[in-house]
DRENGUFI-582690 format. One record per residue: residue in one letter; chain; y, x, z of N, C-alpha, C, O in turn. Coordinates in steps of 0.05 Angstrom, whole numbers, plus 5000, padded with zeros to 4 digits. Layout:
@type->a, mol->A, n.py->Y, n.px->X, n.pz->Z, ca.py->Y, ca.px->X, ca.pz->Z, c.py->Y, c.px->X, c.pz->Z, o.py->Y, o.px->X, o.pz->Z
...
//
This chain:
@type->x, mol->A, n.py->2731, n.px->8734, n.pz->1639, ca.py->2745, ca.px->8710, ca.pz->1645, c.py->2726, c.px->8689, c.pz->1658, o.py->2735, o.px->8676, o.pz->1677
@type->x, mol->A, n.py->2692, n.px->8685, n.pz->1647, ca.py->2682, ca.px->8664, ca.pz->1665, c.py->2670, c.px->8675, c.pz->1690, o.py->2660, o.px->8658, o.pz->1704
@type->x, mol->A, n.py->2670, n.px->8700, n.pz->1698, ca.py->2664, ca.px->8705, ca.pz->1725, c.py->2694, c.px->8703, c.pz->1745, o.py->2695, o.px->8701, o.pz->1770
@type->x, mol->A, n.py->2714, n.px->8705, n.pz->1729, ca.py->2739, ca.px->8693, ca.pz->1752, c.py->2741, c.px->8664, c.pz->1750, o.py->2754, o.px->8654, o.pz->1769
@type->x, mol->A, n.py->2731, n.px->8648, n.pz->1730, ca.py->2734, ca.px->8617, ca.pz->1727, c.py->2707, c.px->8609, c.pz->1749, o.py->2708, o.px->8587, o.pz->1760
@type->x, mol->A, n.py->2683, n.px->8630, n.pz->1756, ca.py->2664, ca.px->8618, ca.pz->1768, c.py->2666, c.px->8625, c.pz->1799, o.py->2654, o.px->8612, o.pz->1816
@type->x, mol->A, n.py->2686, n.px->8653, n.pz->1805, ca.py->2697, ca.px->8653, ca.pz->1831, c.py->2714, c.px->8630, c.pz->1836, o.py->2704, o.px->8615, o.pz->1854
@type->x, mol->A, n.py->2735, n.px->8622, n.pz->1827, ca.py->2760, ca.px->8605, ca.pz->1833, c.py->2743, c.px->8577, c.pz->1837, o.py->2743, o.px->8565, o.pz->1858
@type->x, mol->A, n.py->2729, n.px->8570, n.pz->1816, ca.py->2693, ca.px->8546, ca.pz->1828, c.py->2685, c.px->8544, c.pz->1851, o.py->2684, o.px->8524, o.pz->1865
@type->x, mol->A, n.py->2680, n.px->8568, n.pz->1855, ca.py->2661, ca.px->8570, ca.pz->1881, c.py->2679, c.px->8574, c.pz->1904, o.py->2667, o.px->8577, o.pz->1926
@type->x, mol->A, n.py->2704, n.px->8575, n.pz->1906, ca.py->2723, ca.px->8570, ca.pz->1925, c.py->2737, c.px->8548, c.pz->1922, o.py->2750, o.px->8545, o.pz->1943
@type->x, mol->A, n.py->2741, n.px->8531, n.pz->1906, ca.py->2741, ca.px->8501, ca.pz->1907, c.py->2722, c.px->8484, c.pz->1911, o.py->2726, o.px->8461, o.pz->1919
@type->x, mol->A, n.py->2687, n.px->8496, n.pz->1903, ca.py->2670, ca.px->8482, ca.pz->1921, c.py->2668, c.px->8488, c.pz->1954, o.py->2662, o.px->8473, o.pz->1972
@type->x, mol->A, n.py->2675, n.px->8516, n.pz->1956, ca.py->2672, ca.px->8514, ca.pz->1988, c.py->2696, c.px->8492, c.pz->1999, o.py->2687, o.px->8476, o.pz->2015
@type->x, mol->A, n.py->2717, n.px->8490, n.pz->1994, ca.py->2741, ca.px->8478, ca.pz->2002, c.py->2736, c.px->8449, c.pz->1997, o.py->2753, o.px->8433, o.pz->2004
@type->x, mol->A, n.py->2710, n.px->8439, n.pz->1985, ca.py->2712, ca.px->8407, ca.pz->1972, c.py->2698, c.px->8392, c.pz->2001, o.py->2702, o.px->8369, o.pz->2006
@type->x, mol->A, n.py->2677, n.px->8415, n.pz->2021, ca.py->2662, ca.px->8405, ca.pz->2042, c.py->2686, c.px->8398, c.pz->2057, o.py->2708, o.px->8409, o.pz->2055
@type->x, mol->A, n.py->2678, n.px->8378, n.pz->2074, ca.py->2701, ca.px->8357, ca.pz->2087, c.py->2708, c.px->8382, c.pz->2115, o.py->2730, o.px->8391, o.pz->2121
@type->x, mol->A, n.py->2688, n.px->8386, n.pz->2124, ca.py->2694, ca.px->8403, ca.pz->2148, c.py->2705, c.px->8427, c.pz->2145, o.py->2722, o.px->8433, o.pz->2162
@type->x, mol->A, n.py->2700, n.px->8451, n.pz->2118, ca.py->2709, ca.px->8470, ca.pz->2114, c.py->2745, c.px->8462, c.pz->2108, o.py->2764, o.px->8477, o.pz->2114
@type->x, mol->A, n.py->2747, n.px->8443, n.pz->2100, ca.py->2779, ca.px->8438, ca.pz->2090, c.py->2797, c.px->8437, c.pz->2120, o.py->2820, o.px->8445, o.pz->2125
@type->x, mol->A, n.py->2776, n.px->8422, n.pz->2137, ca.py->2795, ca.px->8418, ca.pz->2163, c.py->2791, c.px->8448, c.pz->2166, o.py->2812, o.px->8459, o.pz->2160
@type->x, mol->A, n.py->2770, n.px->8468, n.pz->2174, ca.py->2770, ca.px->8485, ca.pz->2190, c.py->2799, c.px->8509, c.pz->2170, o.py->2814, o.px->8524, o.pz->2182
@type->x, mol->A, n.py->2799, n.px->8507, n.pz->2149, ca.py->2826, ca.px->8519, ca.pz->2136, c.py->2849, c.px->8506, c.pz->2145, o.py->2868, o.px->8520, o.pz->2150
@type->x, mol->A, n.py->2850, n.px->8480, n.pz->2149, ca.py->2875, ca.px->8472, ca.pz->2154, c.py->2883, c.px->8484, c.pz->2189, o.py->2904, o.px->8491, o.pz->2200
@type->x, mol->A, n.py->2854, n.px->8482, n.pz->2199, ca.py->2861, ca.px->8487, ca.pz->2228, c.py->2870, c.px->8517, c.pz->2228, o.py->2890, o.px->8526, o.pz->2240
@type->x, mol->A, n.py->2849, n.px->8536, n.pz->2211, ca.py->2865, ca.px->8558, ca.pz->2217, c.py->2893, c.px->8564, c.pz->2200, o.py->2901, o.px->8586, o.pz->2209
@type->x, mol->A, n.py->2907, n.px->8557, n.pz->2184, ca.py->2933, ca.px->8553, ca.pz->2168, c.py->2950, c.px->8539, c.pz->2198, o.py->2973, o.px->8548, o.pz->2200
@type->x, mol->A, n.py->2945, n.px->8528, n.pz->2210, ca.py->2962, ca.px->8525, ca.pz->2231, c.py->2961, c.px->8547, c.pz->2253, o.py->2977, o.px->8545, o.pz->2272
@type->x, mol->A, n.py->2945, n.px->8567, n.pz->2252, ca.py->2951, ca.px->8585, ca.pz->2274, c.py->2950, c.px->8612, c.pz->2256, o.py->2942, o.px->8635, o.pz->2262
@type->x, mol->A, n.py->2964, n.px->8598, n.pz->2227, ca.py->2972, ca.px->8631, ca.pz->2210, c.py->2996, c.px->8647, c.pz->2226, o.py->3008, o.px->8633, o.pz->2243
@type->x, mol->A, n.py->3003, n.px->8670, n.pz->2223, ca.py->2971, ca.px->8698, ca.pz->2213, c.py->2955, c.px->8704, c.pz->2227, o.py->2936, o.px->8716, o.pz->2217
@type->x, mol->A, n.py->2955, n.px->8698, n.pz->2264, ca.py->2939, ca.px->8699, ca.pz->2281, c.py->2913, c.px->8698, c.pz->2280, o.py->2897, o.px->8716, o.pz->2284
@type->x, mol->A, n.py->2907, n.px->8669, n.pz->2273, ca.py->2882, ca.px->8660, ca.pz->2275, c.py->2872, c.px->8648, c.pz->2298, o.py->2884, o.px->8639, o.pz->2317
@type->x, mol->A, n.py->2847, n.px->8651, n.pz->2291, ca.py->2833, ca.px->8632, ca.pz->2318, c.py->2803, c.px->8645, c.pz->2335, o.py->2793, o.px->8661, o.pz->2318
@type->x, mol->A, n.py->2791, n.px->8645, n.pz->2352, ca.py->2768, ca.px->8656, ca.pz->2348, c.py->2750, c.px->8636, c.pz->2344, o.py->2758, o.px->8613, o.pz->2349
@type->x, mol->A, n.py->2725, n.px->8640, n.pz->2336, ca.py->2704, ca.px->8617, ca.pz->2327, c.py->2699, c.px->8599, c.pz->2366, o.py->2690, o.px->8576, o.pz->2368
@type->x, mol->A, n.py->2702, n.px->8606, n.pz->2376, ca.py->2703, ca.px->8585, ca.pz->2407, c.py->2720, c.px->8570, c.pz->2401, o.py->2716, o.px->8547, o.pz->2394
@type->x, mol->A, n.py->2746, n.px->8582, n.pz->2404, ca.py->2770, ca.px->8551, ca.pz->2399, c.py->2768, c.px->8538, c.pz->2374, o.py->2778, o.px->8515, o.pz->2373
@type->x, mol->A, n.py->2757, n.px->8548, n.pz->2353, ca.py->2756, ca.px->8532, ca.pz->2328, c.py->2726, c.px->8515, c.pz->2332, o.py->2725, o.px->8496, o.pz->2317
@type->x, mol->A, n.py->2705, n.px->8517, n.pz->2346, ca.py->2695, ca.px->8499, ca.pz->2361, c.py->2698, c.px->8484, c.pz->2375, o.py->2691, o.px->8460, o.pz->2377
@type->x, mol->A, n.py->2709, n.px->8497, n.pz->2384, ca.py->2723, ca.px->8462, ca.pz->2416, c.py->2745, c.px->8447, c.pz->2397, o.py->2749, o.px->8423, o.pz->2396
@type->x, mol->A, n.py->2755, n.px->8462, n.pz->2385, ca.py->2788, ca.px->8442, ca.pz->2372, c.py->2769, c.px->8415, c.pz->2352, o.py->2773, o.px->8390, o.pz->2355
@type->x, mol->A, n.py->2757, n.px->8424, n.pz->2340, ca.py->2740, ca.px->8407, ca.pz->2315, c.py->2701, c.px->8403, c.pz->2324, o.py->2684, o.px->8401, o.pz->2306
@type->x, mol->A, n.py->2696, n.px->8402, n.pz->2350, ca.py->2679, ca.px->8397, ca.pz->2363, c.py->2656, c.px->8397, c.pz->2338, o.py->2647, o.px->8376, o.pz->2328
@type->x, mol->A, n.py->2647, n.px->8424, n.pz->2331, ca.py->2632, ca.px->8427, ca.pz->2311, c.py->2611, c.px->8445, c.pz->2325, o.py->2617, o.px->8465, o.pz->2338
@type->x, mol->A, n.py->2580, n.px->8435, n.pz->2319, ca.py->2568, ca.px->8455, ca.pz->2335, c.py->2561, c.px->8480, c.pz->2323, o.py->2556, o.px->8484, o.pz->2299
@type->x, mol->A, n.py->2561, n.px->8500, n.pz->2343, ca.py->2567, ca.px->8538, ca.pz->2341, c.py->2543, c.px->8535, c.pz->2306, o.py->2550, o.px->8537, o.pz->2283
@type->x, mol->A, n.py->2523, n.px->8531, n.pz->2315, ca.py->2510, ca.px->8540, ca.pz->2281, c.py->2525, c.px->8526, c.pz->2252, o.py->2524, o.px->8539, o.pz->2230
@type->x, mol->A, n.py->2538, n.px->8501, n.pz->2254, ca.py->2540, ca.px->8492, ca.pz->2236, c.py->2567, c.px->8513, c.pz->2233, o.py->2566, o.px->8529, o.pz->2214
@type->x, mol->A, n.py->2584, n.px->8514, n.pz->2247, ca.py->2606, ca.px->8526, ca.pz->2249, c.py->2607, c.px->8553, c.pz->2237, o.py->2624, o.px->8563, o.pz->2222
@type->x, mol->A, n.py->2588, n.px->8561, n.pz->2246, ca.py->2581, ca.px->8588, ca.pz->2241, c.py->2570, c.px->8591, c.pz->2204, o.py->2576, o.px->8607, o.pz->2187
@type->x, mol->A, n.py->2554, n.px->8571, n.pz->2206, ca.py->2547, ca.px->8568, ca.pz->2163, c.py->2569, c.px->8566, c.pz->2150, o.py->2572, o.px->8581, o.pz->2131
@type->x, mol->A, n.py->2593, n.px->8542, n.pz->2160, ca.py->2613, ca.px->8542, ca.pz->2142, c.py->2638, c.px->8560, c.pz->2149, o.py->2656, o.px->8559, o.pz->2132
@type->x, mol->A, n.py->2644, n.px->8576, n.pz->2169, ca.py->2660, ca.px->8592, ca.pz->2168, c.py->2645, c.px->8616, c.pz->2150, o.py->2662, o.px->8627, o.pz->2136
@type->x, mol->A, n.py->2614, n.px->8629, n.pz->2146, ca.py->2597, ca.px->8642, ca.pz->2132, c.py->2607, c.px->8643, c.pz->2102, o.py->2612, o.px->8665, o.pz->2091
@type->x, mol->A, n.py->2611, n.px->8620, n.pz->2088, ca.py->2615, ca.px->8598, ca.pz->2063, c.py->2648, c.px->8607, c.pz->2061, o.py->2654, o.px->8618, o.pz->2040
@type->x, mol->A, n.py->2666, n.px->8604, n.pz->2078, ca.py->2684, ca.px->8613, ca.pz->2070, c.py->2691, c.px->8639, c.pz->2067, o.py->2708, o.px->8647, o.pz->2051
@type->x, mol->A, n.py->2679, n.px->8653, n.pz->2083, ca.py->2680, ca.px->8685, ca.pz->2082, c.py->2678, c.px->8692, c.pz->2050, o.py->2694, o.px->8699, o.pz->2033
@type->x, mol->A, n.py->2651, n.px->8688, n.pz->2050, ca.py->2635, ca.px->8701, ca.pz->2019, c.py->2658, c.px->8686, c.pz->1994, o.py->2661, o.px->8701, o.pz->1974
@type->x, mol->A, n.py->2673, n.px->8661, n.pz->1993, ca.py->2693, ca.px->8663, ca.pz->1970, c.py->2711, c.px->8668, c.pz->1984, o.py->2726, o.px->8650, o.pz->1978
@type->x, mol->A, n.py->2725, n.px->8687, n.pz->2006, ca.py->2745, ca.px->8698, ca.pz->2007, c.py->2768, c.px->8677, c.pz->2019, o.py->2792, o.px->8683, o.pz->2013
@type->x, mol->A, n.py->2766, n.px->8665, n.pz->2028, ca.py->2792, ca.px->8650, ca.pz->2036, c.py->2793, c.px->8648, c.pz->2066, o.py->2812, o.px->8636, o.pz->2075
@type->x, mol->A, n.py->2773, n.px->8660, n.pz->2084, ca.py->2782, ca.px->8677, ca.pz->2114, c.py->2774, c.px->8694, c.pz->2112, o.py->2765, o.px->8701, o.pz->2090
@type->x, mol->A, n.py->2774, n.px->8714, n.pz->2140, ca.py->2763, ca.px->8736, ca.pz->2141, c.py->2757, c.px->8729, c.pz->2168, o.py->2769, o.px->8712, o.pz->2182
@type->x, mol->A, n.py->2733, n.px->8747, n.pz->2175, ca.py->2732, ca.px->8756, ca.pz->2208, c.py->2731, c.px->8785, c.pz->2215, o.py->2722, o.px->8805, o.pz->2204
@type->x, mol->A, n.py->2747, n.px->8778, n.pz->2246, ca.py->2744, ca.px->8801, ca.pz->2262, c.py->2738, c.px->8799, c.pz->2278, o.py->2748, o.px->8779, o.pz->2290
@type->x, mol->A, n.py->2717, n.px->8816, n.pz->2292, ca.py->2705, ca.px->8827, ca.pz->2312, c.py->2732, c.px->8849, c.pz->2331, o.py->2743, o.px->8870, o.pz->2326
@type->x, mol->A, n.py->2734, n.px->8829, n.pz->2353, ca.py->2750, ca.px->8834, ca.pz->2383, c.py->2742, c.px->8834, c.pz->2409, o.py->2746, o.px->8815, o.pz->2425
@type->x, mol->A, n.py->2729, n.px->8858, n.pz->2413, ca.py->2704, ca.px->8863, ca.pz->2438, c.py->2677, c.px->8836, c.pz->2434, o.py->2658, o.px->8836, o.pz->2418
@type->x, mol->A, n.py->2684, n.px->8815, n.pz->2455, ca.py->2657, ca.px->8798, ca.pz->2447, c.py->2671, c.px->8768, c.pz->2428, o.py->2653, o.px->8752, o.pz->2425
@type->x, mol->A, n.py->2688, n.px->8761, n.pz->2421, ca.py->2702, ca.px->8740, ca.pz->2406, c.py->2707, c.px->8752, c.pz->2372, o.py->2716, o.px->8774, o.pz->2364
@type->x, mol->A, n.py->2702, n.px->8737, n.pz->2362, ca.py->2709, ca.px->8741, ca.pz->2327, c.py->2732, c.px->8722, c.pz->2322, o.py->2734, o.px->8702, o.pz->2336
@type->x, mol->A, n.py->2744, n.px->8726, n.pz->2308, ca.py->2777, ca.px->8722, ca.pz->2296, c.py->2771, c.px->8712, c.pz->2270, o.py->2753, o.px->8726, o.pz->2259
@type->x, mol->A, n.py->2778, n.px->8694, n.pz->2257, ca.py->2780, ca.px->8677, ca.pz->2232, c.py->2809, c.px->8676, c.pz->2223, o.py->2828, o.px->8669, o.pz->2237
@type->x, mol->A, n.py->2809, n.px->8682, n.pz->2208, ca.py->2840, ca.px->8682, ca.pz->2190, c.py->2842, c.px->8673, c.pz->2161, o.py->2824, o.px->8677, o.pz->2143
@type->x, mol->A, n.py->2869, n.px->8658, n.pz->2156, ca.py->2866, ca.px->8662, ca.pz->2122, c.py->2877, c.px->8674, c.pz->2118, o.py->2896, o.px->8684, o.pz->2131
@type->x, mol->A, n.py->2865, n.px->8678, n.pz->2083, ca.py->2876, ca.px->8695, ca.pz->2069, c.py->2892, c.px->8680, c.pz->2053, o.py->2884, o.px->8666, o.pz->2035
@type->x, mol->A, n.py->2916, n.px->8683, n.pz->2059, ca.py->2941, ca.px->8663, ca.pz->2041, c.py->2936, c.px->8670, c.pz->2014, o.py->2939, o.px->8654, o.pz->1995
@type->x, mol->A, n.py->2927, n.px->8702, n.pz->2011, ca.py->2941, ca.px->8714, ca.pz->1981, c.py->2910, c.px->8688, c.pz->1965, o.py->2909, o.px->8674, o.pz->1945
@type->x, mol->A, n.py->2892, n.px->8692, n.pz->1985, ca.py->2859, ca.px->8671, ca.pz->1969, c.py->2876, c.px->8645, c.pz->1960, o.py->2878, o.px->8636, o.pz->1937
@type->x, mol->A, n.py->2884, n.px->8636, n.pz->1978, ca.py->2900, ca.px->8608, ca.pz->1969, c.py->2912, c.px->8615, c.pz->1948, o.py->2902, o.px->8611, o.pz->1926
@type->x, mol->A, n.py->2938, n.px->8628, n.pz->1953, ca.py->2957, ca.px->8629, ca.pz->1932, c.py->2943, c.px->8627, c.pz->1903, o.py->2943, o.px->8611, o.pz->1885
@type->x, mol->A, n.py->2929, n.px->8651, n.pz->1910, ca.py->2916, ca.px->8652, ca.pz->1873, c.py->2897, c.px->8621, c.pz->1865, o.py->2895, o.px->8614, o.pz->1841
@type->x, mol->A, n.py->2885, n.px->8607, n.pz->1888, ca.py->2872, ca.px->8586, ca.pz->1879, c.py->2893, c.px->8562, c.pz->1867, o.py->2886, o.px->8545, o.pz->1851
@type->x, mol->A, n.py->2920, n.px->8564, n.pz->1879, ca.py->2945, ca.px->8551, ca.pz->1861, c.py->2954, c.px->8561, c.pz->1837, o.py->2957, o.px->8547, o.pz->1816
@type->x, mol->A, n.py->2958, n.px->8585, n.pz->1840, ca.py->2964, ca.px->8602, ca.pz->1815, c.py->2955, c.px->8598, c.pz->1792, o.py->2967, o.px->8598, o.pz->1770
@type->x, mol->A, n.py->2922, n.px->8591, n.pz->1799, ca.py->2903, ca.px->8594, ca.pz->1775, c.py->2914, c.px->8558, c.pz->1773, o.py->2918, o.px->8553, o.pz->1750
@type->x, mol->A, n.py->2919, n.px->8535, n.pz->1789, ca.py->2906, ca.px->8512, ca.pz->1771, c.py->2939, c.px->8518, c.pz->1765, o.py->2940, o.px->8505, o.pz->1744
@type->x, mol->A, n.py->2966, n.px->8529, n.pz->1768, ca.py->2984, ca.px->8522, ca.pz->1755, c.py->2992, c.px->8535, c.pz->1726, o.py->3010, o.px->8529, o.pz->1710
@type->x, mol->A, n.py->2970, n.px->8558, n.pz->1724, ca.py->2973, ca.px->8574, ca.pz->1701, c.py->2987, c.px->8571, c.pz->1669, o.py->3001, o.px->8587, o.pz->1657
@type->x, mol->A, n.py->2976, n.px->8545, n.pz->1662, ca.py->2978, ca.px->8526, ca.pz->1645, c.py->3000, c.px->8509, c.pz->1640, o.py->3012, o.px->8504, o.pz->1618
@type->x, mol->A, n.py->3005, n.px->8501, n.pz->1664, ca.py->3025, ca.px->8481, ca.pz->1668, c.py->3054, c.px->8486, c.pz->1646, o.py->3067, o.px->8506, o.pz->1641
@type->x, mol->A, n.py->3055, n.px->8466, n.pz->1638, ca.py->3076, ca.px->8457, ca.pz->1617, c.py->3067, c.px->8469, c.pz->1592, o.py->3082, o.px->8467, o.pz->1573
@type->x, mol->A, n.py->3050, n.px->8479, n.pz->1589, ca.py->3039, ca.px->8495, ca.pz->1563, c.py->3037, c.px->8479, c.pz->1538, o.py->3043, o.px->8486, o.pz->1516
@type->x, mol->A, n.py->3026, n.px->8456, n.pz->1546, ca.py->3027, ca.px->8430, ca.pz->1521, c.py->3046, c.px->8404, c.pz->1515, o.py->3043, o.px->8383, o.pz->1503
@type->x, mol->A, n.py->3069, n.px->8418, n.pz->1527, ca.py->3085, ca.px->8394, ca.pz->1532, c.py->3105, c.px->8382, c.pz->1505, o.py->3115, o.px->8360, o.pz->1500
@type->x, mol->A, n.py->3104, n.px->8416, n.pz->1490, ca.py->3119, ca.px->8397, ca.pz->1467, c.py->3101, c.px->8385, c.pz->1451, o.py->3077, o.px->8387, o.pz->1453
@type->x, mol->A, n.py->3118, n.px->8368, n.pz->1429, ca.py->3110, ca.px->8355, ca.pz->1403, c.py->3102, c.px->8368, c.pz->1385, o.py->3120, o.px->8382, o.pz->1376
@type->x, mol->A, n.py->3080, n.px->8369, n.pz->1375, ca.py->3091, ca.px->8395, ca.pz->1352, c.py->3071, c.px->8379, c.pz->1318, o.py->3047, o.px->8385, o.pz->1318
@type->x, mol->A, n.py->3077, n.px->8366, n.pz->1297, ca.py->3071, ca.px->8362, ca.pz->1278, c.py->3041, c.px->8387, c.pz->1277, o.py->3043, o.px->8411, o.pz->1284
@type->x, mol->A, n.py->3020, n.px->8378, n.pz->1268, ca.py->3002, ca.px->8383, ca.pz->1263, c.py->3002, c.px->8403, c.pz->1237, o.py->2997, o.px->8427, o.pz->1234
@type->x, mol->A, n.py->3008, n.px->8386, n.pz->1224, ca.py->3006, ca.px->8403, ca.pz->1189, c.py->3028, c.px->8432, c.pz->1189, o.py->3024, o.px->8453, o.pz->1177
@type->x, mol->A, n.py->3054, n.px->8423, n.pz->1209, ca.py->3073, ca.px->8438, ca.pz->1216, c.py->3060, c.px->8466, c.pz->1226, o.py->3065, o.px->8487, o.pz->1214
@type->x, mol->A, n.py->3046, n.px->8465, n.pz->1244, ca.py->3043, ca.px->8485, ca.pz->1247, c.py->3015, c.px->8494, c.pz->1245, o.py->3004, o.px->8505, o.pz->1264
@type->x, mol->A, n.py->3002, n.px->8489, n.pz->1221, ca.py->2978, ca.px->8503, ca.pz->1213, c.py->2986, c.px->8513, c.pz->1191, o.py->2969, o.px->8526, o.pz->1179
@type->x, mol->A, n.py->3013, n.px->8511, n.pz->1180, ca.py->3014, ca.px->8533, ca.pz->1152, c.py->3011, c.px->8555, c.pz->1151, o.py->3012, o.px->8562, o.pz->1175
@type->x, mol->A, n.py->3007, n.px->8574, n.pz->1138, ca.py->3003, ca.px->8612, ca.pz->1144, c.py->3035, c.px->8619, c.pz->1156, o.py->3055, o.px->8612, o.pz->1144
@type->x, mol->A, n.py->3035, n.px->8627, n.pz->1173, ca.py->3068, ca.px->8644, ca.pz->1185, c.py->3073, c.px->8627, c.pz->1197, o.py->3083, o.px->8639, o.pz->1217
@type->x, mol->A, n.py->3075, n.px->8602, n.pz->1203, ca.py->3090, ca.px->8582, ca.pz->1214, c.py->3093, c.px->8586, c.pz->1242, o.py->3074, o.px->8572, o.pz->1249
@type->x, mol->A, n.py->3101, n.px->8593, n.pz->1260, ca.py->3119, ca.px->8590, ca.pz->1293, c.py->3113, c.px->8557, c.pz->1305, o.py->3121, o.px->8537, o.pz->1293
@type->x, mol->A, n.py->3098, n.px->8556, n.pz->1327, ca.py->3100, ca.px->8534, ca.pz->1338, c.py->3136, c.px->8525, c.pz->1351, o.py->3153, o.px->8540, o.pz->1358
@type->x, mol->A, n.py->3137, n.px->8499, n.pz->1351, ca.py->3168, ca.px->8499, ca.pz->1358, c.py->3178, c.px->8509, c.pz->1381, o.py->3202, o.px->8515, o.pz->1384
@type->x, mol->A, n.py->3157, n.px->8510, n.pz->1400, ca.py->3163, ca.px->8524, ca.pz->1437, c.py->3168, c.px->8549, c.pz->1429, o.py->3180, o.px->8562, o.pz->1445
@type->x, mol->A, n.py->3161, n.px->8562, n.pz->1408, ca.py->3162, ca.px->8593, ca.pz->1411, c.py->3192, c.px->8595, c.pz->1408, o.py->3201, o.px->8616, o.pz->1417
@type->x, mol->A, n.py->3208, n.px->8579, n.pz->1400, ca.py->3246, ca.px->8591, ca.pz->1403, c.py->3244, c.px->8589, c.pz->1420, o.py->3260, o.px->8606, o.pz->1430
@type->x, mol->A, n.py->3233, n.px->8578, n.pz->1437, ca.py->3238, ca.px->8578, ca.pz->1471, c.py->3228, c.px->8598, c.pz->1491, o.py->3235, o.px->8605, o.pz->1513
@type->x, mol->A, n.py->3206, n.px->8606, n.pz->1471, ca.py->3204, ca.px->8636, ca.pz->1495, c.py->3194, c.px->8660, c.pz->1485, o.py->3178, o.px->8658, o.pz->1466
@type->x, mol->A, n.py->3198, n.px->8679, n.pz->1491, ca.py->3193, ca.px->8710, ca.pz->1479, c.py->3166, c.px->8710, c.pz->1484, o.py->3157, o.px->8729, o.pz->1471
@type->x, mol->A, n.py->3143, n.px->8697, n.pz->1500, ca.py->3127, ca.px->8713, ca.pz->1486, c.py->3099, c.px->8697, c.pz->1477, o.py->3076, o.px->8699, o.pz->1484
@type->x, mol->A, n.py->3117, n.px->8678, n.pz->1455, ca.py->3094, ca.px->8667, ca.pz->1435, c.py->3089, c.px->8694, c.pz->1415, o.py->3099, o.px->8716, o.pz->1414
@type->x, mol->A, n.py->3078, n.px->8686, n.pz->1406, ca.py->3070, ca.px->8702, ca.pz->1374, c.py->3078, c.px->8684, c.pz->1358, o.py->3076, o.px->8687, o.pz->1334
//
C-alpha cells in the first residue's frame, strides 16, 4: 500500500509544476491524438530542453506516453493515469460521514450504524 500511496505522490508532484499541468491540459485537449513535442513547443513557447525534462517527468509517473513517428515523437495521455489519480483521492469519500456514539460502538460485537447501510461492513 505505501509504494502505491508513493506512486499516486509522485504523480501529483509531477502535476503540482505549473508548466507540467498546462502541458497535460494542452495535451487533454488534443485527446486521444496527441501532440508531437514541436507543436507542444510552439503552442506553450517552452524551450525544446526544458520541454523535453518535463514531458521526461511525466512519462516516468505515467500520465503520457511517447511515440516515436519517423522523425517527430507523439505525447499522449493516459486518461486511465488520471482516472486512477481521482479514483484514489475519491476512495474514501463519504466514509466518515455518519454520527456514530463513541462508547456505541467500541463494545465487543457492536455494528457501526452505516453498516445497515451497506453489505460490506463487518
Amino acid at each position: 500500500m505505501q509504494s502505491a500511496i508513493a506512486n499516486i505522490a509522485a504523480a501529483f508532484a509531477a502535476l503540482g509544476q505549473p508548466s507540467r499541468l498546462t502541458i497535460v491540459r494542452l495535451l487533454l485537449s488534443a485527446y486521444p491524438q496527441g501532440l508531437p513535442a514541436g507543436e507542444i513547443q510552439k503552442e506553450l513557447g517552452i524551450a525544446a530542453p526544458t520541454l523535453s525534462h518535463h514531458l521526461d517527468k511525466l512519462r516516468q509517473v505515467g500520465i503520457v506516453t511517447a511515440t516515436k513517428d519517423r522523425q517527430w515523437i507523439w505525447y499522449r495521455v493516459q486518461s486511465e493515469a488520471l482516472k486512477a489519480l481521482i479514483d484514489f483521492l475519491f476512495e474514501e469519500c463519504c466514509t466518515r460521514n455518519h454520527v456514530v456514539d463513541f462508547e456505541e460502538s467500541t463494545s465487543p460485537g457492536s455494528r457501526l450504524p452505516c453498516c445497515d447501510e451497506s453489505p460490506n461492513c463487518p
